[in-house]
Backbone as JSON Lines, residues from 0, in Angstrom:
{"i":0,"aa":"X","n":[38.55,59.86,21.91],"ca":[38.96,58.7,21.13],"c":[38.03,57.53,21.43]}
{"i":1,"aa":"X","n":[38.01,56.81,20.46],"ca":[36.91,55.53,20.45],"c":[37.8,54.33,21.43]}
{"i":2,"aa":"X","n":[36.75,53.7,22.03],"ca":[36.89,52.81,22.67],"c":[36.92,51.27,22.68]}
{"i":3,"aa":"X","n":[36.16,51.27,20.93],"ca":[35.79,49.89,20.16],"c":[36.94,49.37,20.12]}
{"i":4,"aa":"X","n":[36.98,47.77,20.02],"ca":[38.11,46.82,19.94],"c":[38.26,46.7,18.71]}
{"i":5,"aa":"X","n":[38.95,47.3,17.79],"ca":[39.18,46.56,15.71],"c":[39.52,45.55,15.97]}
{"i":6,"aa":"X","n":[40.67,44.79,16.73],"ca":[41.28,44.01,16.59],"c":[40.09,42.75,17.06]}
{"i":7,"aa":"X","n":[38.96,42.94,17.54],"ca":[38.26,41.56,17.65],"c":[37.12,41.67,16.73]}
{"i":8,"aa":"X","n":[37.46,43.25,15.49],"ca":[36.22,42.65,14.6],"c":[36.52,41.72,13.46]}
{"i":9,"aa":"X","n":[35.58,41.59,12.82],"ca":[36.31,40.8,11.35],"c":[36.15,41.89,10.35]}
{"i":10,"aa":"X","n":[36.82,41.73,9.72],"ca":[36.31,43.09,8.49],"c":[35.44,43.48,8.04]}
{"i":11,"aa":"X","n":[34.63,42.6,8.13],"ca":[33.22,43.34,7.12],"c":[32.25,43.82,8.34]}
{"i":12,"aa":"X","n":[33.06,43.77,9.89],"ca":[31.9,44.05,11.06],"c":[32.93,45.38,10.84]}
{"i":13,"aa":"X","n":[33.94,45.16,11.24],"ca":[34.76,47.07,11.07],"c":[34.37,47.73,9.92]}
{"i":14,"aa":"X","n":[33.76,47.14,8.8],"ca":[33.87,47.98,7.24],"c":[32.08,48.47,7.95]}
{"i":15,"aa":"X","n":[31.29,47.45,8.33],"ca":[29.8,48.11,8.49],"c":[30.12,48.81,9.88]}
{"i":16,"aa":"X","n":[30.96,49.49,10.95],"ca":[31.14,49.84,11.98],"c":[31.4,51.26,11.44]}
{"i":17,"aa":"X","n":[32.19,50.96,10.52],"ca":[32.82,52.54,9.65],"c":[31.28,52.92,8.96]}
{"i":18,"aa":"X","n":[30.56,52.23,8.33],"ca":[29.5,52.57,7.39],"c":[28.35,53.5,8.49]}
{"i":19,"aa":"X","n":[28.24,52.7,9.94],"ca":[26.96,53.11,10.69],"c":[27.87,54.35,11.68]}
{"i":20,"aa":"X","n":[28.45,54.62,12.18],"ca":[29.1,54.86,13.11],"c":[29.78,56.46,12.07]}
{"i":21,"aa":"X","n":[30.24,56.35,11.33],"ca":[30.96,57.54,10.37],"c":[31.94,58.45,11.26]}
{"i":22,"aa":"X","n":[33.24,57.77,12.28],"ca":[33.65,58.14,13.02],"c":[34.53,59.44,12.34]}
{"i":23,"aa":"X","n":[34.47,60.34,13.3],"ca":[34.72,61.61,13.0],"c":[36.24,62.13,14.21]}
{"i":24,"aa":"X","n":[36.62,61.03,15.15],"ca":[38.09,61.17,15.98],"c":[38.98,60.56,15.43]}
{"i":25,"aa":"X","n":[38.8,59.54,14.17],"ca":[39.99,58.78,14.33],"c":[40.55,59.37,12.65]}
{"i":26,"aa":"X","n":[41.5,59.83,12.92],"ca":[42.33,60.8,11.39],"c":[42.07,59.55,10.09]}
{"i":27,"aa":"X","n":[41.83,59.53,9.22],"ca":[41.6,58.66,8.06],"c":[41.58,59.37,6.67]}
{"i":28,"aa":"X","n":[42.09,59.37,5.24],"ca":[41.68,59.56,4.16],"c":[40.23,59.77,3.99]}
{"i":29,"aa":"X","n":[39.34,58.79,4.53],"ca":[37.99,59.27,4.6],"c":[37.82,60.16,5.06]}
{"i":30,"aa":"X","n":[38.09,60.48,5.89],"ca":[37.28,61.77,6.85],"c":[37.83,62.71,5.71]}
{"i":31,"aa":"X","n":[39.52,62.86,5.44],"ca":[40.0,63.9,5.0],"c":[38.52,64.29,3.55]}
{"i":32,"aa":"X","n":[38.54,63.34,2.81],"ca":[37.84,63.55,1.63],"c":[36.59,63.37,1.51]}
{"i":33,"aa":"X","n":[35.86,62.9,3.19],"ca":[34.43,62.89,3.12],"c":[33.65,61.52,2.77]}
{"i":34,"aa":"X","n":[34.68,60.46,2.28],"ca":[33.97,59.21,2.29],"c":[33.04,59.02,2.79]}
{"i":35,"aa":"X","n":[32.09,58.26,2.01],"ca":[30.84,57.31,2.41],"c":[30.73,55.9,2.3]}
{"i":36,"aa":"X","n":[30.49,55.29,3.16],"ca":[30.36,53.62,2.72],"c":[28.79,53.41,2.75]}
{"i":37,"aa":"X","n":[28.06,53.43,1.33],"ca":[26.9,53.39,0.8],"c":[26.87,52.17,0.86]}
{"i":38,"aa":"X","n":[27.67,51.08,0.78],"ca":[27.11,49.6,0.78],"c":[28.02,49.26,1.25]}
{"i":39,"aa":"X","n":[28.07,48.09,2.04],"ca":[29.17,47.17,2.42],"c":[28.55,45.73,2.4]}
{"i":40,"aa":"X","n":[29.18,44.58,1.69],"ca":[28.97,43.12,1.96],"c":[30.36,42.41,1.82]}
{"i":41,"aa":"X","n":[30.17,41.34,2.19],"ca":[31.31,40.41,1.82],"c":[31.55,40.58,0.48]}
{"i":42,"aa":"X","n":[33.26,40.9,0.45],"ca":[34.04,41.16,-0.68],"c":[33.5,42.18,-1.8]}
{"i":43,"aa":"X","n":[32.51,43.0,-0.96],"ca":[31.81,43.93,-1.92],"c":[31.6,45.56,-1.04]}
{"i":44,"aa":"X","n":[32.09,46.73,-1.84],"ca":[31.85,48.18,-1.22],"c":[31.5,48.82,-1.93]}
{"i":45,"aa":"X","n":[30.89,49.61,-1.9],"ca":[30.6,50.99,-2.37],"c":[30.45,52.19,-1.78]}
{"i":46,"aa":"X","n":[32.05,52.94,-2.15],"ca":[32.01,53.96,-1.38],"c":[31.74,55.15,-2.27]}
{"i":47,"aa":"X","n":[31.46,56.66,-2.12],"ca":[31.17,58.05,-2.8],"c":[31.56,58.76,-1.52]}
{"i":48,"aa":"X","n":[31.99,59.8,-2.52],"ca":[32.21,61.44,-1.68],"c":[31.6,62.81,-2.87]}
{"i":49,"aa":"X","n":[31.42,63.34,-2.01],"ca":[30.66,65.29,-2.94],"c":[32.04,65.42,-3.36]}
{"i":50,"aa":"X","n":[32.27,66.12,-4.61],"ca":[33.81,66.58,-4.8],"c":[33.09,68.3,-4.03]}
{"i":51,"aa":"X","n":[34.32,68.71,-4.77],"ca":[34.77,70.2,-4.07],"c":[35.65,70.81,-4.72]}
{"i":52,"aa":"X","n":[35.47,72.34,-4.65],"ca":[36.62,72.66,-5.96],"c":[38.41,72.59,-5.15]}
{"i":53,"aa":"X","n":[38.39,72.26,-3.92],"ca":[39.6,71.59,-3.45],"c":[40.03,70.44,-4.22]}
{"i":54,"aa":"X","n":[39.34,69.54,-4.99],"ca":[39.5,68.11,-5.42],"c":[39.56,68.79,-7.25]}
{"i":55,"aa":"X","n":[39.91,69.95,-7.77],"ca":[40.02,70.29,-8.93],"c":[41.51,69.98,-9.42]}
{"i":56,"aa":"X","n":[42.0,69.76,-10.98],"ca":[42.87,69.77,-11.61],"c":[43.11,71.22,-12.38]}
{"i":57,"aa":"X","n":[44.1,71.93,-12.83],"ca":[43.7,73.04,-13.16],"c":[43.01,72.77,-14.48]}
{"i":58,"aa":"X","n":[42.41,72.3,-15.02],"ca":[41.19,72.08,-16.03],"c":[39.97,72.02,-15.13]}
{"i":59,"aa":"X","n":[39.75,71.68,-14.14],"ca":[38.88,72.44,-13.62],"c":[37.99,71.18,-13.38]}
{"i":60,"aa":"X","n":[38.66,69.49,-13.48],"ca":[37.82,68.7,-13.36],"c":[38.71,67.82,-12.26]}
{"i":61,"aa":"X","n":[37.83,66.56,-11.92],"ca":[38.38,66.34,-10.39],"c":[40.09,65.76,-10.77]}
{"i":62,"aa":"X","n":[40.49,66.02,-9.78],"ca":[42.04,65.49,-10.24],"c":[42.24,63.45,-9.98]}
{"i":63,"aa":"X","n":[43.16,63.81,-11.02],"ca":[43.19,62.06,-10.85],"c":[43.29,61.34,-9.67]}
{"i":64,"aa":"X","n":[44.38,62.13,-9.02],"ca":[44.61,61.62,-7.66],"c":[43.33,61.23,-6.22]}
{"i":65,"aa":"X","n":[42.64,61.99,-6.36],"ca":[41.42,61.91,-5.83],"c":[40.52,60.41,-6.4]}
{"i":66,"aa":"X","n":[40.05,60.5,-7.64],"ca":[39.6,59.42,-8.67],"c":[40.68,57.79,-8.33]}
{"i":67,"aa":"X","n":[41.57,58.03,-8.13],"ca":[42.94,56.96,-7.72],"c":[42.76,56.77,-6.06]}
{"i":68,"aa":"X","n":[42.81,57.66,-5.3],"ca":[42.06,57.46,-3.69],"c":[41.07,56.73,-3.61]}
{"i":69,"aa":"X","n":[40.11,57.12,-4.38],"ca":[38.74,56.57,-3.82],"c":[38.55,54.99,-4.58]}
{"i":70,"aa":"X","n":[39.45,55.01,-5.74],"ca":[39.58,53.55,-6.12],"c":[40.35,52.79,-5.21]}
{"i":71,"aa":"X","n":[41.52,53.44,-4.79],"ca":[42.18,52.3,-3.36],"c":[41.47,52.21,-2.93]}
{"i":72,"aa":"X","n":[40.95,53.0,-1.83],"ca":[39.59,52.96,-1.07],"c":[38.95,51.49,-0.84]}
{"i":73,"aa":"X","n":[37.91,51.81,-1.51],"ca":[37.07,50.69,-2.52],"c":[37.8,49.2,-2.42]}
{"i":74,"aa":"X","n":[38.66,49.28,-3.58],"ca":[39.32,47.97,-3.42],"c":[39.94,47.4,-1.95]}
{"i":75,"aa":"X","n":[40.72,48.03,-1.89],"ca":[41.47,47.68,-0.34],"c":[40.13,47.22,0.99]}
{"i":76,"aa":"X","n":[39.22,47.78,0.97],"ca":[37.66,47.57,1.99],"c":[37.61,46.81,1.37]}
{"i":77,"aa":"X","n":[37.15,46.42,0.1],"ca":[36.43,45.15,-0.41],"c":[37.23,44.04,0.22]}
{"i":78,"aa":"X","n":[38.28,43.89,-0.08],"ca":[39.07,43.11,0.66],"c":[39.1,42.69,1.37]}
{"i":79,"aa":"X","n":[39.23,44.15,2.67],"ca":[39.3,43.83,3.92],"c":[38.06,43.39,4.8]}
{"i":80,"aa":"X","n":[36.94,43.44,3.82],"ca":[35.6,42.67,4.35],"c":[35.73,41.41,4.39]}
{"i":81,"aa":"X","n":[36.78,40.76,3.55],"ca":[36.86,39.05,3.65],"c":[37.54,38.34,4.34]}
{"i":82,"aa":"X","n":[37.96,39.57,5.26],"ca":[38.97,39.23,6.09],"c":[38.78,38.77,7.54]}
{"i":83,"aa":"X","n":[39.46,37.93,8.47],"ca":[39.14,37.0,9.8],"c":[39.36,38.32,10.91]}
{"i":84,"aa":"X","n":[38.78,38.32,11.88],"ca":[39.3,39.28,13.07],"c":[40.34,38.79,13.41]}
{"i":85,"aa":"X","n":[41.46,40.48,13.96],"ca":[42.53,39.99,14.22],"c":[43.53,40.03,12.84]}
{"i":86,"aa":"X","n":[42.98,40.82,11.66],"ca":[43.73,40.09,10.37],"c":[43.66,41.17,9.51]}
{"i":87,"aa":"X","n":[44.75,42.03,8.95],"ca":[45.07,43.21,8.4],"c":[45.64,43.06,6.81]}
């Protein structure tokens, strides 16, 4: 388990901590689905993942729910980049 303090970063140092670091102990939606944080700035993210035919609808294209994840994702980081340390 990681040893880093979250609680004394500010968000956009935890959102680029997640971006450089791509921690692989701590259980997250990302890990589950492979997230990437391709960009991070103040009030700004860009995250991607490879689909997989795990991430199929039976039409055979990615399921919404996945497409709806990675939009929380996204939004919720963007966010939380504008955010003070100490502040959830």
């Amino acid at each position: 388990m990681t040893t880093t303090d979250f609680a004394a970063m500010t968000g956009l140092e935890l959102m680029r901590w997640v971006q450089t670091e791509r921690p692989t102990d701590i259980p997250s939606i990302g890990r589950l689905l492979g997230m990437r944080f391709d960009e991070v700035d103040h009030g700004r993210i860009v995250i991607s993942l490879d689909t997989r035919p795990d991430f199929a609808n039976p039409l055979g294209t990615v399921h919404g729910g996945i497409a709806a994840t990675l939009l929380d994702s996204a939004m919720g980081c963007a966010v939380h980049t504008t955010l003070p340390a100490g502040t959830g």
